[in-house]
C-alpha positions as CSV (number, residue, x, y, z in Angstrom):
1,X,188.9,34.0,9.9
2,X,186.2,33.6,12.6
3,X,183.3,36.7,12.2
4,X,182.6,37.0,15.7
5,X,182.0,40.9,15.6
6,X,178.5,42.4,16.0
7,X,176.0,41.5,13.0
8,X,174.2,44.9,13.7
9,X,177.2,46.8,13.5
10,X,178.3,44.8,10.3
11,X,174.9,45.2,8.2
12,X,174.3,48.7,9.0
13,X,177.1,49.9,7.0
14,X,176.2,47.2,4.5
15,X,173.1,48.9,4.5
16,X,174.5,52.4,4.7
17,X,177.1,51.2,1.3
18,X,174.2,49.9,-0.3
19,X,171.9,52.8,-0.3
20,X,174.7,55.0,-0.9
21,X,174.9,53.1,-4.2
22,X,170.9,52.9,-4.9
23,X,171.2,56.7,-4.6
24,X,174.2,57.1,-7.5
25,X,171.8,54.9,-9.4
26,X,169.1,56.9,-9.2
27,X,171.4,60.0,-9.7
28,X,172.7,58.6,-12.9
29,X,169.8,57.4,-14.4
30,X,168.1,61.0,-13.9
31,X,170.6,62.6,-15.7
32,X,170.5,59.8,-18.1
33,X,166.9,60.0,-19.1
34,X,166.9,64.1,-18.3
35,X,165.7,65.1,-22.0
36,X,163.0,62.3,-22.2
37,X,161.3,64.8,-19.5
38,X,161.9,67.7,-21.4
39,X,160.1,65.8,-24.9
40,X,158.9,68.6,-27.1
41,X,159.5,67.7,-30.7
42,X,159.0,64.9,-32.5
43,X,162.5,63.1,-32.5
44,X,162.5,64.1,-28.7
45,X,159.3,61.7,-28.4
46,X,160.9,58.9,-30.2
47,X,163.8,59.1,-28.4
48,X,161.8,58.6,-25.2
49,X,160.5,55.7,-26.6
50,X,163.3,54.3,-28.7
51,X,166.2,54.7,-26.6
52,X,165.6,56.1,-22.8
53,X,162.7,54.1,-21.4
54,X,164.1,50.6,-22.5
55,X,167.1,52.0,-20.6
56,X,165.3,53.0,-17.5
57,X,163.3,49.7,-17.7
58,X,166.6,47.9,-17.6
59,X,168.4,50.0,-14.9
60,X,165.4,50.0,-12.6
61,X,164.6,45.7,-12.7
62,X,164.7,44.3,-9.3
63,X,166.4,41.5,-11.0
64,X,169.7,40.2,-9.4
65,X,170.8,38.5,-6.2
66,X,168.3,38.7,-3.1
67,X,168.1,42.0,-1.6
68,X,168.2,43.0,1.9
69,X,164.7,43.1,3.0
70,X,163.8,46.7,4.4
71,X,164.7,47.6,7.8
72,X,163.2,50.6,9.7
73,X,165.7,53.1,10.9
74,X,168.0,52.3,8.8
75,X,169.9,54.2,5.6
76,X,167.4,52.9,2.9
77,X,165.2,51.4,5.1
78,X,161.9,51.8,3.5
79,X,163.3,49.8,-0.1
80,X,165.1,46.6,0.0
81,X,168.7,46.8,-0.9
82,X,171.2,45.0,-2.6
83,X,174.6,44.6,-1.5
84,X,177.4,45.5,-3.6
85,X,181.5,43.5,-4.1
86,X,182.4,46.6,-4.9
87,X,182.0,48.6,-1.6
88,X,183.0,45.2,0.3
89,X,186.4,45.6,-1.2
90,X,186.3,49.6,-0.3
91,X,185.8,48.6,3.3
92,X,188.3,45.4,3.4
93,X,190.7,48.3,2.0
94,X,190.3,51.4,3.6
95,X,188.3,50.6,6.3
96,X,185.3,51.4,8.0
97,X,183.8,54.0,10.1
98,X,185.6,55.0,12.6
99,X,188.7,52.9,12.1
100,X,190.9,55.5,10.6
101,X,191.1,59.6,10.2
102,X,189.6,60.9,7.6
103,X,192.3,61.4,4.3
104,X,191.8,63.2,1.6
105,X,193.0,60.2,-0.4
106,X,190.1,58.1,0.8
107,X,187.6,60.7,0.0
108,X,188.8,60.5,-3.5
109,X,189.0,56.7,-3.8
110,X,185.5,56.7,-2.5
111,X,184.3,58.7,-5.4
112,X,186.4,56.0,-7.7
113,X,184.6,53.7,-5.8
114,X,181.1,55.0,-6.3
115,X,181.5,55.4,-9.8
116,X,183.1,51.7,-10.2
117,X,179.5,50.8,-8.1
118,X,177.4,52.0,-10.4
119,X,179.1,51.6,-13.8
120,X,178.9,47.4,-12.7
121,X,175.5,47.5,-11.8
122,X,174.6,49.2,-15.3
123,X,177.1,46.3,-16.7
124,X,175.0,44.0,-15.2
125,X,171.8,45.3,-16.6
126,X,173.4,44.9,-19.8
127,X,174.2,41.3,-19.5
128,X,170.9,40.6,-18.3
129,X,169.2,42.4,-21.5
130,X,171.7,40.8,-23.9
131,X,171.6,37.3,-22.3
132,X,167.8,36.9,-22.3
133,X,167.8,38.1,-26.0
134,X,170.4,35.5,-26.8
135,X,168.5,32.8,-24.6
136,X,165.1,33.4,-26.0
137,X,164.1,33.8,-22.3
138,X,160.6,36.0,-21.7
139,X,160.8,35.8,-18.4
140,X,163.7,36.2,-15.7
141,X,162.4,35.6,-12.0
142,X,159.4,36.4,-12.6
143,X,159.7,39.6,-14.7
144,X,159.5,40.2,-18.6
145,X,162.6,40.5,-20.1
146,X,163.5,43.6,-21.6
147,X,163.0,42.3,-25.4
148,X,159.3,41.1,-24.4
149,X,158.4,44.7,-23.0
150,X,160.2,46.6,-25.9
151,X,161.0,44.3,-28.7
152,X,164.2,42.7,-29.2
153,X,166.2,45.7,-31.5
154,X,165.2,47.9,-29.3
155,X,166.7,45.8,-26.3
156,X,169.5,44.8,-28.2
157,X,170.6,48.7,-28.9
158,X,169.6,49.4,-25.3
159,X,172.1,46.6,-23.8
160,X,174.9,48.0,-26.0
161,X,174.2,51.8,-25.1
162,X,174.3,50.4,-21.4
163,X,177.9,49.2,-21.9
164,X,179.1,52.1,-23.5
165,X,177.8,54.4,-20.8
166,X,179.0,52.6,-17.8
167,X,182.3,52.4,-19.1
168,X,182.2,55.8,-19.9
169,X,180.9,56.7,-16.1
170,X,183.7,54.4,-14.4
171,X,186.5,56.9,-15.8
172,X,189.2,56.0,-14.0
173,X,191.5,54.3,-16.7
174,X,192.4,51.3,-14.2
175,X,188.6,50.5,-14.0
176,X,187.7,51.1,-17.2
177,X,190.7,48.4,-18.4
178,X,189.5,45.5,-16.1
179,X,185.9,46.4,-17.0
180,X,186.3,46.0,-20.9
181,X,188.7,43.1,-20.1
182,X,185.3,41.5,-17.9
183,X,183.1,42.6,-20.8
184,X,185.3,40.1,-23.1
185,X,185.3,37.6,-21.1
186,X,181.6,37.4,-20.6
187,X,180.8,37.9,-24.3
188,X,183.4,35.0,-25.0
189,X,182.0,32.7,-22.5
190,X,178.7,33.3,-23.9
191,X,180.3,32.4,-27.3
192,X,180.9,29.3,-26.5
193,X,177.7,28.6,-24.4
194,X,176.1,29.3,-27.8
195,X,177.9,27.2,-29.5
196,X,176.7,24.4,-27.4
197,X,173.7,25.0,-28.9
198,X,175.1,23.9,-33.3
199,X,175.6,21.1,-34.7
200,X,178.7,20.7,-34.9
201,X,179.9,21.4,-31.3
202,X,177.0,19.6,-30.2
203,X,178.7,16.6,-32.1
204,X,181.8,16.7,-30.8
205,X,180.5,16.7,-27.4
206,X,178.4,13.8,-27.8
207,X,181.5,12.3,-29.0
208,X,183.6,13.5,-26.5
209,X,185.1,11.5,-23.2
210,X,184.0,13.3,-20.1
211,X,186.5,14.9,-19.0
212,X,186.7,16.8,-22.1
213,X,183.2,17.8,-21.2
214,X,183.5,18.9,-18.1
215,X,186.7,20.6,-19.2
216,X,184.5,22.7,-21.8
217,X,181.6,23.3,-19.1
218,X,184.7,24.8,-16.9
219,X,185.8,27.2,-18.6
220,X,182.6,28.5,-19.9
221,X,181.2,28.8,-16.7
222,X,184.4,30.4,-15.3
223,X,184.0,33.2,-18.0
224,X,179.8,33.2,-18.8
225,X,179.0,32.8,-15.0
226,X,182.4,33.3,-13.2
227,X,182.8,36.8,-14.7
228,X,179.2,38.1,-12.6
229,X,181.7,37.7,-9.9
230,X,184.5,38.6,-10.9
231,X,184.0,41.9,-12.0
232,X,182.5,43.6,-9.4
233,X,185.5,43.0,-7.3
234,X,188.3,43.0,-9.7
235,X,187.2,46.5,-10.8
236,X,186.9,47.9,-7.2
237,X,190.6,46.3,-6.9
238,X,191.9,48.2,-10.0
239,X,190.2,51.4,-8.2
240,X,191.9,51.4,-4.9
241,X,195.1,49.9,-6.5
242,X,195.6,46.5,-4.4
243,X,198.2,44.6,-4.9
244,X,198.9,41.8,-7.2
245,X,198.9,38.8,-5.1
246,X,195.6,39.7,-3.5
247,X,194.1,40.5,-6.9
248,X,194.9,36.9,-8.1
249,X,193.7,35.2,-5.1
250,X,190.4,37.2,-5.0
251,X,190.3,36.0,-8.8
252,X,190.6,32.2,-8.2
253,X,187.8,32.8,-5.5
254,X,185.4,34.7,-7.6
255,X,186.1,31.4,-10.4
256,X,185.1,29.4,-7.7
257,X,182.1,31.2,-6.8
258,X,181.2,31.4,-10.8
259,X,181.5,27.6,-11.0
260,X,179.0,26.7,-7.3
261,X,176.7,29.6,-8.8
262,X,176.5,27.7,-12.4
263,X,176.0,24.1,-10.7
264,X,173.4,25.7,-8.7
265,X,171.6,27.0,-11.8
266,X,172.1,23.6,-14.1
267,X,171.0,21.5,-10.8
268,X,167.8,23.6,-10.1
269,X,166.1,22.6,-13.9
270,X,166.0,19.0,-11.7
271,X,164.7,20.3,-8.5
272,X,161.5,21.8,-8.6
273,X,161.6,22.7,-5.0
274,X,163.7,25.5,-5.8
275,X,163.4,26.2,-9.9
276,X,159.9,26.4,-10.1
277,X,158.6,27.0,-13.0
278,X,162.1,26.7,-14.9
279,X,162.5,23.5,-14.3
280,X,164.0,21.3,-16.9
281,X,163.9,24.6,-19.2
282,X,167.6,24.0,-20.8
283,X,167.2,20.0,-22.0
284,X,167.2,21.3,-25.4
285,X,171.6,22.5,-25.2
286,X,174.4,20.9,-24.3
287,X,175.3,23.5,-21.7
288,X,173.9,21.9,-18.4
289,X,176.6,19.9,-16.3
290,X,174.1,17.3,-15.0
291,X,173.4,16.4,-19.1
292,X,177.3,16.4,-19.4
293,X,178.1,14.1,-16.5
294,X,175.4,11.6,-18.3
295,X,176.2,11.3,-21.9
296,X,178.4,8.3,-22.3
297,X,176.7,6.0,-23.9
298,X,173.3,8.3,-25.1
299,X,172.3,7.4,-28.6
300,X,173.2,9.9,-31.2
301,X,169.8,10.7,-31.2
302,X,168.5,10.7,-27.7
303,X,165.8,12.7,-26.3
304,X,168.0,14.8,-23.8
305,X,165.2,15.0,-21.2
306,X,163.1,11.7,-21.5
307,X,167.3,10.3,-21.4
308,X,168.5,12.3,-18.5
309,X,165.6,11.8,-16.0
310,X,165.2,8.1,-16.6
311,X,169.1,7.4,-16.0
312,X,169.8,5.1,-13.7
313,X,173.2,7.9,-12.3
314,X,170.6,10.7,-12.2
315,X,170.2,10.9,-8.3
316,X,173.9,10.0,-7.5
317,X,174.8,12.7,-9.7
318,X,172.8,15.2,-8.4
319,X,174.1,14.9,-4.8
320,X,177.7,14.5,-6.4
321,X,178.0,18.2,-7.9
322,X,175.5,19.9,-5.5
323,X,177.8,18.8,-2.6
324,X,180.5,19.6,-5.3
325,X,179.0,23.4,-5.6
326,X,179.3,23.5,-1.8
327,X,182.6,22.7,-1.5
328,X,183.7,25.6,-4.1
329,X,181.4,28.3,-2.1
330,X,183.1,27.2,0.8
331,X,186.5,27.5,-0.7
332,X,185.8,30.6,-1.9
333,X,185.1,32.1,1.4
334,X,188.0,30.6,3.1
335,X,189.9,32.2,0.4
336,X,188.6,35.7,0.6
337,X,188.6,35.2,4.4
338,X,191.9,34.8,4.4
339,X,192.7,38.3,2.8
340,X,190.4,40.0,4.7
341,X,191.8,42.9,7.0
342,X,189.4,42.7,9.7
343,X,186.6,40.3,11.4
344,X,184.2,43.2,9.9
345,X,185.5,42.4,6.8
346,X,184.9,38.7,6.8
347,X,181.3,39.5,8.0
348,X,180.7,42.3,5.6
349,X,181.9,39.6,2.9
350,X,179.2,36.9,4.0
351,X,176.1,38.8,4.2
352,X,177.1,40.2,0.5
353,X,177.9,36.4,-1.2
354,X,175.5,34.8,1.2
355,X,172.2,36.1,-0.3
356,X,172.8,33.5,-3.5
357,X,175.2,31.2,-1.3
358,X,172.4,30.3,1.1
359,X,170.7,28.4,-1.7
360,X,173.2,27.1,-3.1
361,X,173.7,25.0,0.9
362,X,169.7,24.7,0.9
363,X,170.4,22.9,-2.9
364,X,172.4,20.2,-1.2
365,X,169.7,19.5,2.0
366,X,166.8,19.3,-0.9
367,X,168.2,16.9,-3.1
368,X,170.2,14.6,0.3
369,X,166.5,14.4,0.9
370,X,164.8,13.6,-2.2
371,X,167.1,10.9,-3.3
372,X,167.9,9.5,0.5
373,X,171.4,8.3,-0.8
């Protein structure tokens, strides 16, 4: 579907969605934190410090995709703003200003909505806690993580309150069920991501043709990475109560989004144009696709990184699976294109997904022109 409509028109209502949901956040994380303002007694203090600022900490990270810079005269326009799946499948839906008459259904699925917005967001705080515990990560785009700040039982407990409270604020049943069924899927995928890291799986991988490999690098990616997609939208979906055969089409796209995002995250620890400082951080697993591609014929006991970078493949297989992590984004947006309701749609769509996919098409141009294949 062409997106020929107005870009103004488009991102002011992404901008208008978006601070709509910056405002529930703030809301909810008032009320959260309320008694830590009203500390009088001893256990009052140490819950403050315990439980309620490790919380806010996590809520209130600017970590996550690239925000909308700020844009004067705008709703929010003073902070930048992130864009949410969530209200994208509101508006592909049920519409966008103007388009309809107002129905007192709508108002009510808007509140579904803007309880659905904020219990993901708080669900992907959560992840981000739990993961960089799990991942011994201090940093995460340039900020501490949250077990670096306030030690890791104290981030631990704070990732698990997290959970149960946004599941708690979503409340409508339909939500809540794809939400805990996300949850599983992400703690599963993250399982086996894990896992990559023992002996024994580590073993059997070595060991392993490739297209086992790859096999086991799908579908932990589809569930670790794919599921930071996946449920955002499938929530919203469950909310307004769309049916079936767009629910599983928007799920294949948000697998294939997963999948472009993850090769974009394995490919950057061999570009240091765009991972920086984390380049060639995850050498020491057997979770990186680029190490996967590469292990036939690796000694038993090869130095992962000293054997990866001096492969004679390296280069070819670079521009293989970044053009390969194109193709998916691209897929994906024909897909989701395809069920959208309007040219408004399709446009509100692209500036949400395009704030990560940008780089994942700016991936592809930096290593065409490093390795001049």
């Amino acid at each position: 579907m062409a997106t020929t409509v107005e870009a103004t028109d488009v991102d002011a209502v992404v901008r208008s969605d978006a601070a709509l949901l910056e405002d529930d956040l703030a809301e909810f994380l008032g009320a959260l934190t309320a008694p830590a303002r009203a500390a009088a007694s001893a256990y009052d203090t140490a819950l403050r410090r315990s439980l309620y600022e490790p919380v806010a900490d996590a809520v209130g990270s600017k970590i996550g995709q690239q925000a909308l810079p700020p844009t004067a005269a705008t709703p929010g326009g003073r902070a930048p703003l992130r864009p949410s799946m969530v209200y994208w499948a509101y508006r592909n839906y049920r519409g966008f200003p103007g388009e309809s008459a107002e129905r007192d259904e709508t108002a009510a699925e808007l509140a579904v909505v803007r309880r659905t917005a904020v219990a993901v967001r708080i669900l992907l705080k959560a992840a981000v806690a739990l993961d960089d515990i799990q991942d011994g990560s201090d940093v995460r785009y340039g900020e501490p993580a949250l077990h670096t700040t306030h030690g890791t039982p104290l981030a631990l407990n704070a990732g698990a309150w997290l959970i149960m409270s946004a599941l708690r604020h979503a409340a409508d049943p339909a939500v809540v069920d794809s939400l805990v069924r996300s949850v599983g899927d992400g703690f599963t995928g993250q399982a086996v991501d894990m896992s990559s890291r023992t002996a024994l799986t580590r073993a059997e991988l070595l060991a392993a043709p490739r297209a086992v490999r790859v096999g086991f690098w799908e579908e932990t990616a589809a569930l670790k990475t794919g599921t930071l997609f996946r449920m955002p939208l499938d929530a919203a979906l469950a909310g307004l109560r769309v049916v079936e055969d767009d629910r599983l089409a928007l799920d294949g796209a948000m697998r294939q989004l997963g999948l472009a995002s993850q090769l974009f995250n394995d490919l950057t620890d061999f570009v240091p144009e765009l991972g920086g400082a984390n380049t060639h951080e995850d050498f020491d697993g057997l979770g990186n696709r680029v190490l996967l591609e590469l292990l036939d014929g690796a000694p038993p006991e090869a130095e992962f990184k000293r054997y990866v970078l001096g492969h004679p493949q390296l280069e070819r297989t670079l521009l293989a699976l970044a053009e390969e992590a194109v193709a998916l984004k691209r897929a994906a947006k024909d897909t989701v294109h395809g069920v959208c309701r309007s040219e408004r749609s399709a446009a509100y769509f692209d500036v949400t997904i395009e704030r990560k996919g940008h780089l994942i098409d700016r991936l592809l141009t930096t290593v065409r022109q490093r390795s001049g294949l």
